[in-house]
C-alpha positions as MATLAB code, in Angstrom:
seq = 'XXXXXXXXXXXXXXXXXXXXXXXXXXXXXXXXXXXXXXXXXXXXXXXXXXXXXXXXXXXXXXXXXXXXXXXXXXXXXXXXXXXXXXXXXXXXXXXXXXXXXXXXXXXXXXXXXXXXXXXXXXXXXXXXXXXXXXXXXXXXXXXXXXXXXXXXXXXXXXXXXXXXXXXXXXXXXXXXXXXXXXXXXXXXXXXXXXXXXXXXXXXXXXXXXXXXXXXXXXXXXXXXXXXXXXXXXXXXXXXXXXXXXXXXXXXXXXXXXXXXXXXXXXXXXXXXXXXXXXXXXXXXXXXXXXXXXXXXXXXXXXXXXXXXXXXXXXXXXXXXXXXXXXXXXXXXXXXXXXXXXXXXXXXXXXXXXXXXXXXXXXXXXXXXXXXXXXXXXXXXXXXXXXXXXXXXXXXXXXXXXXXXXXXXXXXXXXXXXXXXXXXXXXXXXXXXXXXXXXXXXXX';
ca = [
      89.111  161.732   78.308;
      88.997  159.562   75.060;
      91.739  157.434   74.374;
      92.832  158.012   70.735;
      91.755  154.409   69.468;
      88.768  154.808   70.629;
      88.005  157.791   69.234;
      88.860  156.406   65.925;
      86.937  153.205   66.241;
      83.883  156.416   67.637;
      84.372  157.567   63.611;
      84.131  154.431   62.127;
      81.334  153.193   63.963;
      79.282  156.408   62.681;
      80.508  155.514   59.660;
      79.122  152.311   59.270;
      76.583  151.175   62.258;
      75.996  148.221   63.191;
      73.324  146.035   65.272;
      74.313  145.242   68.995;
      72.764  143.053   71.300;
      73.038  144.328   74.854;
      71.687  141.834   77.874;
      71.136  143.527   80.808;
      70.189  146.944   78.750;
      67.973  148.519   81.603;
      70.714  147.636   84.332;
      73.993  149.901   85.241;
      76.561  148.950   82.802;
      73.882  148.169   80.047;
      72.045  151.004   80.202;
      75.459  153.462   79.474;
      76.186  150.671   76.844;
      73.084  151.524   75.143;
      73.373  155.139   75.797;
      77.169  155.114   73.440;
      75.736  153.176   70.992;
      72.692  155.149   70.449;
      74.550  158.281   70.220;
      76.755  156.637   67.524;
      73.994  156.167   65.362;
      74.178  152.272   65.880;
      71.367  149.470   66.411;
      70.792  148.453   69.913;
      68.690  145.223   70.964;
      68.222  145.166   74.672;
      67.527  142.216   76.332;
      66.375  142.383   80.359;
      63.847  140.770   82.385;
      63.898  143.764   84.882;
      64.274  141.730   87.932;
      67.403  143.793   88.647;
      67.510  146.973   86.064;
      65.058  149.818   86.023;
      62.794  150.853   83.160;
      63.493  154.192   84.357;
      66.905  154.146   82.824;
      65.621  153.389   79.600;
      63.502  156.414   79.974;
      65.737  158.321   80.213;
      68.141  157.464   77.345;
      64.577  157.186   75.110;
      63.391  159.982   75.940;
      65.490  162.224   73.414;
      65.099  162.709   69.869;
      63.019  160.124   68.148;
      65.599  159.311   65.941;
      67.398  158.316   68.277;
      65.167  155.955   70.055;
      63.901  154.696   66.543;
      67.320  152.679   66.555;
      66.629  150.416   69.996;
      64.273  147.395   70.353;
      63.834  145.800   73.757;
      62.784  142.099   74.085;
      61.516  141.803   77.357;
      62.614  138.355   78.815;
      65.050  136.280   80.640;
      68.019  134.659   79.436;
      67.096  131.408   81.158;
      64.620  131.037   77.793;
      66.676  130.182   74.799;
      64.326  131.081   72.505;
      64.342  135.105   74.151;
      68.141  134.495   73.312;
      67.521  133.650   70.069;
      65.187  136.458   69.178;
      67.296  138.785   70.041;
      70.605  137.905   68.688;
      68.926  137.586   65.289;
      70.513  139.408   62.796;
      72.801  141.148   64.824;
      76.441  141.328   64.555;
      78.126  141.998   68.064;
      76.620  140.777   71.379;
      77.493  142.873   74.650;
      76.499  139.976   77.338;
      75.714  141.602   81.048;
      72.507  140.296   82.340;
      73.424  138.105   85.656;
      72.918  138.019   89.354;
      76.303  140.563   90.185;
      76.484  140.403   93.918;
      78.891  137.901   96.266;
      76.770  138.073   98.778;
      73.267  137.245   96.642;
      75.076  134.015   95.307;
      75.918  132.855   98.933;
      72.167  133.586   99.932;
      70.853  131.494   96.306;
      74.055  129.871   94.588;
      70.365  127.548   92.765;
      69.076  130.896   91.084;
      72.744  132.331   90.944;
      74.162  129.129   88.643;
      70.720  129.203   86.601;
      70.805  133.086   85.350;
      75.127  133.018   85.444;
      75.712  129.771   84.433;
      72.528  128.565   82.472;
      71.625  131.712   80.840;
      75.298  132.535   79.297;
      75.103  129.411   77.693;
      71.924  130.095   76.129;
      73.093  133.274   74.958;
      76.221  131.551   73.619;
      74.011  128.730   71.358;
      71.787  131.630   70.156;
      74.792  133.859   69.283;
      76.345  130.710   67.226;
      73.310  130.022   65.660;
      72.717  133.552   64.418;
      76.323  133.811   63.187;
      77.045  136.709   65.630;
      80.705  137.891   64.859;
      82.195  138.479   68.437;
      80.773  137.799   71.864;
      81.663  140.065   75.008;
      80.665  139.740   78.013;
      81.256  140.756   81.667;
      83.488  138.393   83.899;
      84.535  139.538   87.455;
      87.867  139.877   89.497;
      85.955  137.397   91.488;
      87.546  134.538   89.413;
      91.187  135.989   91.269;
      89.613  134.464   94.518;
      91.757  133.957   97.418;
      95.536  134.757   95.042;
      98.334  136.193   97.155;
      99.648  138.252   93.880;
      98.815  142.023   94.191;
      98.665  142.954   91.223;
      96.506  140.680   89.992;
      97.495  139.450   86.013;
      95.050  137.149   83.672;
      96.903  134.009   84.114;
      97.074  133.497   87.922;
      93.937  132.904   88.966;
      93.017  131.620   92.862;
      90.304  129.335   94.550;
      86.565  130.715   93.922;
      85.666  132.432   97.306;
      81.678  132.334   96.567;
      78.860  130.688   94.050;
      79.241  134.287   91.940;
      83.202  133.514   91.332;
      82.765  130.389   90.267;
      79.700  131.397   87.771;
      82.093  133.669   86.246;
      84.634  131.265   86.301;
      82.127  128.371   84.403;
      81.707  131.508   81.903;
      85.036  131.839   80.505;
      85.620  128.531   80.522;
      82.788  127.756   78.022;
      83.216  130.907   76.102;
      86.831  129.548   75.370;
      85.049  126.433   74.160;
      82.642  127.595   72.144;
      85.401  129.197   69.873;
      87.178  126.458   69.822;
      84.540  124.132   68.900;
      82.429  126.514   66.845;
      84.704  129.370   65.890;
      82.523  131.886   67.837;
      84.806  134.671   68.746;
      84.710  135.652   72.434;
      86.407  138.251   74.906;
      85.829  138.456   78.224;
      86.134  140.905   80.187;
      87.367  141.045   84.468;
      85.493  143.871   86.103;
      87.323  145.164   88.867;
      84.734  147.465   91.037;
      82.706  149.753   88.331;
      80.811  152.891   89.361;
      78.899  155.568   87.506;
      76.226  157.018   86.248;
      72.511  155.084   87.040;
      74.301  152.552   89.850;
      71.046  151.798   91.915;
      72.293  152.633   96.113;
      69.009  150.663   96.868;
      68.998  146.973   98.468;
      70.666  144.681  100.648;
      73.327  143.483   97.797;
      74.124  147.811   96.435;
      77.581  148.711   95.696;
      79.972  150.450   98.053;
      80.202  153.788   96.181;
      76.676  154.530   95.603;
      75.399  152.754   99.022;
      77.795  154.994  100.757;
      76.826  158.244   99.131;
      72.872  157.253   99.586;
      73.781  156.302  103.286;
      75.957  160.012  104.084;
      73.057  161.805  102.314;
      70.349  160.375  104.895;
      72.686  160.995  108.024;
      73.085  156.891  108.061;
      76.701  155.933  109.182;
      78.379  153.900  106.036;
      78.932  150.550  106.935;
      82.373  148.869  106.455;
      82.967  145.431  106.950;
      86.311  144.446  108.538;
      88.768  146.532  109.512;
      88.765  148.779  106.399;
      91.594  148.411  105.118;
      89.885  145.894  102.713;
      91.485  147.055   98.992;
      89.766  147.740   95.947;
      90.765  148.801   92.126;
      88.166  151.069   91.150;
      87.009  152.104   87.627;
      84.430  154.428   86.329;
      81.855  152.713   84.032;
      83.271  155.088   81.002;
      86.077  152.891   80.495;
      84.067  149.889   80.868;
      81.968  151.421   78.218;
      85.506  151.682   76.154;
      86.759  148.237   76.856;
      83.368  146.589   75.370;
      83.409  148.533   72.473;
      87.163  148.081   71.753;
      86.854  144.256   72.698;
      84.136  143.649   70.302;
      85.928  145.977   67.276;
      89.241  144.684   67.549;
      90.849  143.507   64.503;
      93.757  141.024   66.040;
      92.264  137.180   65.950;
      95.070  136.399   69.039;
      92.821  138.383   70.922;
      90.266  136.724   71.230;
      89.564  133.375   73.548;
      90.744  135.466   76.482;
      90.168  137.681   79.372;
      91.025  140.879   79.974;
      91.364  142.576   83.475;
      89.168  146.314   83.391;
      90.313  148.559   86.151;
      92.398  151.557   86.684;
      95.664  149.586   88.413;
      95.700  151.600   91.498;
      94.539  150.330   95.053;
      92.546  152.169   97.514;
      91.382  151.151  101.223;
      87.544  151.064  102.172;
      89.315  153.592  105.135;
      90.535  156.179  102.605;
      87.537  155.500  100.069;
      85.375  156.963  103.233;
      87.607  159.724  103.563;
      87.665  160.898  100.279;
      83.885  160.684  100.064;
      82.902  162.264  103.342;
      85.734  165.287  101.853;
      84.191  165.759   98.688;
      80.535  165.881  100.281;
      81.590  168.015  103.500;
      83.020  170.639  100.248;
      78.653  171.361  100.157;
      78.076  171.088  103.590;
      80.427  171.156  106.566;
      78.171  168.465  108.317;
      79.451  165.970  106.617;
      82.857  166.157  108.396;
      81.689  164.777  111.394;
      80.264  161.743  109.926;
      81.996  158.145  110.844;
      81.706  154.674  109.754;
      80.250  151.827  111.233;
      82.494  148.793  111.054;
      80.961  145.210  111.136;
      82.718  141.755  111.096;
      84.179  140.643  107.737;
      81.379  139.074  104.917;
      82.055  135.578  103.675;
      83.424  135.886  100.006;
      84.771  139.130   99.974;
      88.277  139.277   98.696;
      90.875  140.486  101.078;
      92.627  142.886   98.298;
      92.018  143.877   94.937;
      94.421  145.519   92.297;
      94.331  144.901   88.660;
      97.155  144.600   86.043;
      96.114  146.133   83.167;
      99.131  145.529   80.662;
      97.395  143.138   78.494;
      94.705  145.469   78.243;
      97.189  148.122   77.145;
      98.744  146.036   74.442;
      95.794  144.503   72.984;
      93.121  147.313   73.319;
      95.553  150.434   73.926;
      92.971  151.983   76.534;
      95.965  154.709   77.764;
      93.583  157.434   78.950;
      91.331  155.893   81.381;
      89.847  158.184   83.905;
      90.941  157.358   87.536;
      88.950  156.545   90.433;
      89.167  160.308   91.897;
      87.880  161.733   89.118;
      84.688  159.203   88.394;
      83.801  159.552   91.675;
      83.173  163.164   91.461;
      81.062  162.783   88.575;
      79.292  160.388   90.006;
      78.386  162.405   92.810;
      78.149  165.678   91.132;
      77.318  165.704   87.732;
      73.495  165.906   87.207;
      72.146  163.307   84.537;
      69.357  165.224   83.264;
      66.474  168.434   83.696;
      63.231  168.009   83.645;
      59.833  170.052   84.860;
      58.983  170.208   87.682;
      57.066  166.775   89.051;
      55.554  168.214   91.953;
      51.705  169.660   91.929;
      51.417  173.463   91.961;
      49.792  173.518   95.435;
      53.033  171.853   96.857;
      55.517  173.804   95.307;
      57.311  176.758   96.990;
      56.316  180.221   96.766;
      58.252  181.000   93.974;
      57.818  178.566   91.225;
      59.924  176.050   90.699;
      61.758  176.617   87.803;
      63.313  172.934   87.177;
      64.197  169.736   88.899;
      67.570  168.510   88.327;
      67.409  165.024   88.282;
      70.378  163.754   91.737;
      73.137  161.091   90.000;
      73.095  157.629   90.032;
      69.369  156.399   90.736;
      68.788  159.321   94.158;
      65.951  160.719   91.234;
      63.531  157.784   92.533;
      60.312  158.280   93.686;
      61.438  159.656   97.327;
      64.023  162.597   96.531;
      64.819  165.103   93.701;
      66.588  168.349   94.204;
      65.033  171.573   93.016;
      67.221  174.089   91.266;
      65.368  176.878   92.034;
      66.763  177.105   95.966;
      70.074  176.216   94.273;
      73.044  173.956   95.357;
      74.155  170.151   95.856;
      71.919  168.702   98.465;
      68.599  171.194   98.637;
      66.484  168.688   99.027;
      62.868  168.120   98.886;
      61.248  164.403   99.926;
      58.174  163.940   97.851;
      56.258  161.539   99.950;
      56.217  164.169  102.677;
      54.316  167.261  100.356;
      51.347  165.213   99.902;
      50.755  165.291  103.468;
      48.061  168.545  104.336;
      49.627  171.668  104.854;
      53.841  170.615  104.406;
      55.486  171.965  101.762;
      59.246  172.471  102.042;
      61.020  175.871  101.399;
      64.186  174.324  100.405;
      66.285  175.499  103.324;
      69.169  173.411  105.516;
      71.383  170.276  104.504;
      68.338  168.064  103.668;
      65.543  171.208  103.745;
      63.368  172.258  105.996;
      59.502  172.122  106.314;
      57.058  174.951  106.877;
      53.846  174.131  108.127;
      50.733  175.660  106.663;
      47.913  176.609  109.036;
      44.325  176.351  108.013;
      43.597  176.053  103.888;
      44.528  178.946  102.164;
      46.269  180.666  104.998;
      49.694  182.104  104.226;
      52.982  179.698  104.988;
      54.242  180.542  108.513;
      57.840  180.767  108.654;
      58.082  180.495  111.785;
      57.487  176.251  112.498;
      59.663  174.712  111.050;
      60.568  170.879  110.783;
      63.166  169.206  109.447;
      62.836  166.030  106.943;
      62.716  162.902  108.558;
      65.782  162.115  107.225;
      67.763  164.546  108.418;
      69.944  163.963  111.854;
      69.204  165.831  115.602;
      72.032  167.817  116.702;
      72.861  165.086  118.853;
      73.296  162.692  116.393;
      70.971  160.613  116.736;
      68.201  159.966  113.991;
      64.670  161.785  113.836;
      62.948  158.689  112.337;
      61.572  158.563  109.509;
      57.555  158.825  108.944;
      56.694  161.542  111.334;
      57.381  165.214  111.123;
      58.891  167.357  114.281;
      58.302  170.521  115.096;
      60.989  172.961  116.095;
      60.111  175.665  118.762;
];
């Protein structure tokens, strides 16, 4: 749903465009940054160095009308180089700052390499943005900077003791975006991300978020991992009103605005527990399997906050976002909603029987180069894994949870239905795993 503001500040924008400079275009929030703006008719720069975003999620926003694409230009570089900074911000008239290391945990492995992207780079993005004459600055801050606060809710002006290297980056942040408007007259806002999901959030890697991890995990039979006791609180907010809040934050017409931080989140509270729950419900709704699944709980992670929930008054005054969508429904778009359909990928001699009409492309980044679901056998979770067709006479007929495999006998003989594997990834009845890497027959 679109809040009323914003879809008047939508009009205007079409209107009259404007140029944007978006760090961090090819990563999760930047890439559904660039997405809005292109389909306002608006000019994007993208800055990103790719050590954390994907090119694929450029190629997929690009890869509609030309017109479209016509209006973005990426610099390729790293924010640590001023002179990358300055390139991009020239001529442009908002900057949407989100390139940065965004993990707790990666700052407490490097804080060196957390400080020099977080720290370094935002500065060098703030000199460039003065220099070019850039009218208003946002960029992404963190609930991180609430650190180890007893209020629940948490408001803007109670903030606790940095629990990790990342807090305290995003602390350093606001404090010299606040003084680079006062001693320049560079407008800022900056904006407190409480946990954001969506559309293109990569599940991949050590440092992943919990939503998309999760999902990634349930979908290969993996038991999701929980650390504590799981009752660990979080306020979280689907990247549409994240999209929203940047856009209103840099648009805003009230100068008392600006110099300050905003808290972006939905105000409600859920446990890691009932997160799980509502996940494994929502899932088991396409397959009964997923019922049975169970977490794994591990000790507590140094730097995690204990519990997270988000005022959002201010937000409400200032930038009137009334209509944010809530954590329930996010999720299930997250999950569900497919981002795109394309051909078919696959070679003809590993394809079923019946053609393959299209491949709709899974949410979030599950389209990578080991899974895509074909519509042709029809529902959430038919699914095919691509490094397992090239192998000599497998091809998979699109039947099960996770599919099944039919083996092929000699070249050119006819599929036998009758031998049967399942994908590596898929669970024994027992529970325990297959393993990846080697196919099993079943007799």
């Amino acid at each position: 749903m679109i809040s009323a503001p914003y879809r008047c500040l939508r009009e205007q924008l079409a209107s009259a465009p404007k140029v944007w400079v978006v760090t961090g275009v090819a990563g999760f929030i930047g890439s559904n940054l660039l997405e809005e703006l292109l389909a306002l008719g608006q000019t994007v720069v993208g800055v990103d160095n790719f050590s954390t975003g994907h090119r694929a999620n450029l190629r997929e926003i690009l890869g509609g009308p030309l017109e479209i694409s016509a209006n973005f230009r990426l610099v390729e570089g790293d924010i640590r180089d001023l002179e990358t900074c300055r390139a991009a911000c020239e001529g442009a008239d908002y900057v949407l700052h989100h390139a940065a290391l965004g993990s707790v945990p990666w700052s407490m492995d490097d804080p060196l390499r957390t400080n020099a992207v977080n720290v370094d780079g935002f500065v060098n993005m703030l000199v460039a943005a003065k220099d070019a004459g850039i009218k208003r600055f946002v960029y992404a801050s963190s609930s991180a900077v609430y650190g180890d606060t007893p209020d629940n809710p948490q408001t803007e002006d109670k903030l606790g003791r940095p629990l990790s290297p990342y807090a305290a980056s995003k602390t350093t942040n606001e404090a010299y975006a606040l003084a680079f408007q006062m001693s320049y007259g560079l407008q800022s806002i900056g904006l407190r991300y409480f946990n954001v999901f969506g559309r293109r959030q990569d599940p991949a890697g050590a440092y992943a978020a919990v939503i998309p991890r999760w999902i990634a995990s349930l979908l290969r039979g993996e038991r999701c991992r929980i650390f504590g006791d799981g009752e660990t609180t979080r306020d979280f907010c689907y990247v549409a009103n994240v999209v929203q809040a940047n856009l209103l934050a840099a648009t805003v017409e009230d100068p008392n605005a600006t110099g300050q931080a905003y808290n972006i989140a939905c105000a409600e509270s859920v446990s890691l527990n009932l997160l799980f729950l509502m996940m494994r419900h929502r899932l088991a709704q396409s397959d009964p399997r997923f019922s049975h699944a169970v977490p794994q709980y591990d000790p507590f992670r140094p730097g995690d906050i204990r519990f997270s929930c988000a005022s959002i008054e201010k937000a409400r005054r200032t930038m009137s976002p009334k209509d944010w969508r809530k954590h329930s429904i996010g999720m299930w778009r997250t999950r569900a909603q497919p981002q795109r359909v394309t051909r078919c990928s696959l070679p003809t001699s590993t394809r079923q029987s019946r053609p393959c009409r299209t491949l709709t492309a899974l949410p979030l980044r599950w389209q990578h180069r080991d899974f895509a679901e074909c519509a042709c056998v029809g529902g959430f979770g038919r699914m095919r894994r691509r490094m397992d067709v090239s192998i000599p006479g497998n091809r998979f007929c699109g039947k099960g949870v996770f599919g099944h495999t039919r083996r092929l006998g000699q070249a050119g003989a006819q599929a036998c239905t009758t031998r049967r594997v399942r994908c590596p990834h898929a669970r024994r009845a027992d529970g325990g795993s297959i393993g990846a890497g080697s196919l099993h027959s079943v007799t």
